[in-house]
C-alpha positions in Angstrom: 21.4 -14.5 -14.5 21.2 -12.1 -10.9 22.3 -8.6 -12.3 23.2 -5.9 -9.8 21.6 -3.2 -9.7 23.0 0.5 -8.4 20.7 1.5 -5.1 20.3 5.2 -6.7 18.7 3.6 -9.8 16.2 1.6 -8.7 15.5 4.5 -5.8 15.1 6.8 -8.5 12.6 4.8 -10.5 10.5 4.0 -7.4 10.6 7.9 -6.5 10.0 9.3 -10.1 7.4 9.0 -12.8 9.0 10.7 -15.1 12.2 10.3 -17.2 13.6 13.2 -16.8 13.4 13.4 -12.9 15.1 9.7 -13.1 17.5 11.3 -15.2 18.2 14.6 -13.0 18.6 12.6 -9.9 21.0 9.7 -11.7 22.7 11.6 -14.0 22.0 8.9 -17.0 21.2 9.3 -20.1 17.3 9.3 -21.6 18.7 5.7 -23.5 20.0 3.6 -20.2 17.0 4.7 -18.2 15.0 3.4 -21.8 17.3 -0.1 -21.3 16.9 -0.1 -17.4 12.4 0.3 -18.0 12.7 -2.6 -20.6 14.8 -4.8 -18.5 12.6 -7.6 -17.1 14.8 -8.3 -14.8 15.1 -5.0 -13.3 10.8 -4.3 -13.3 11.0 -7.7 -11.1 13.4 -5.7 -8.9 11.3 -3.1 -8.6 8.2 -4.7 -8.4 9.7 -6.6 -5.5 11.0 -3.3 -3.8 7.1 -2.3 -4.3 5.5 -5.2 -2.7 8.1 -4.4 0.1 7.2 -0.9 0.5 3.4 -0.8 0.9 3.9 -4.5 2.9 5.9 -1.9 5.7 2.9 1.0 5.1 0.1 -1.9 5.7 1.8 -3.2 8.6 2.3 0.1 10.3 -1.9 0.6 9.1 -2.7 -2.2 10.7 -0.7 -1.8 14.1 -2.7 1.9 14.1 -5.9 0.3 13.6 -6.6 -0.8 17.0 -6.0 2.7 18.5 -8.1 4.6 15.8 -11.0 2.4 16.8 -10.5 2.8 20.6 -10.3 6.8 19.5 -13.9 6.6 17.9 -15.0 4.5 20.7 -14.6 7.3 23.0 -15.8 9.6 20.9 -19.1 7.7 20.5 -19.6 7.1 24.1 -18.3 10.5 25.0 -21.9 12.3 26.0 -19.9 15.7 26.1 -18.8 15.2 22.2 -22.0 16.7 19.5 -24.7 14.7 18.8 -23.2 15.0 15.3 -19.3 14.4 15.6 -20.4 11.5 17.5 -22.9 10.5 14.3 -20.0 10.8 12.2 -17.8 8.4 14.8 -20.5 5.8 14.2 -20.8 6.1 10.4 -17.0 6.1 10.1 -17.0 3.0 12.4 -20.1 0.9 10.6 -18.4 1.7 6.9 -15.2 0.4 7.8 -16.3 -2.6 9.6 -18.4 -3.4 6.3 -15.8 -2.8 4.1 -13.6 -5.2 6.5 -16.2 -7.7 6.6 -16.7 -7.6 2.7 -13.0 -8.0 2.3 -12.8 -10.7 4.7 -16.0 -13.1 3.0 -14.0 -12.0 -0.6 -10.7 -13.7 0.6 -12.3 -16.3 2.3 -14.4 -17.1 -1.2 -11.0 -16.9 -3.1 -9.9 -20.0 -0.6 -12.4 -21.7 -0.9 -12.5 -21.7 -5.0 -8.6 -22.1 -5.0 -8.9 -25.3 -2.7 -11.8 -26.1 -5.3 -8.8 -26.1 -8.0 -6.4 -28.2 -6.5 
């Protein structure tokens, strides 16, 4: 069965921790915002509204990413910029790109072992 939810309830629990902020900015009671955190349906909701959220935040990330590494470019080839700054650039730049290139060979293993499993 699709239940409804209001928009101000599930805002609230994606906004708030605690119960009693929930409570402040819905105006229910401590027992329907106990009913609403024990409703499997609604933690799917919500869940669903989460995956959304940081989906948007890693998109917007990613369209950054090619400027932020065009910005340490320059600063690494910038002879005017400190020895050190530009140090920094290039440290920033390596850790990333391994990090990048560790999370790439992880998903790419994950593929491989779930193709394994079919």
């Amino acid at each position: 069965m699709n239940k409804s939810y209001p928009e101000k309830v599930i805002n609230a629990f994606l906004k708030y921790d605690k119960i009693t902020d929930i409570m402040k900015d819905t105006g229910l009671s401590r027992g329907t915002i106990d009913k609403y955190r024990k409703d499997e349906e609604f933690q799917k909701v919500l869940f669903e509204r989460k995956e959304l959220f940081v989906a948007a935040a890693v998109s917007k990330m990613q369209t950054a990413l090619s400027k932020g590494v065009d910005v340490l470019k320059r600063i690494i080839e910038n002879e005017a910029v400190s020895p050190q700054v530009r140090v920094n650039a290039i440290s920033v730049l390596f850790a990333q790109c391994k990090a990048w290139t560790t999370e790439l060979d992880l998903l790419k293993r994950i593929e491989a072992l779930e193709k394994d499993m079919e």
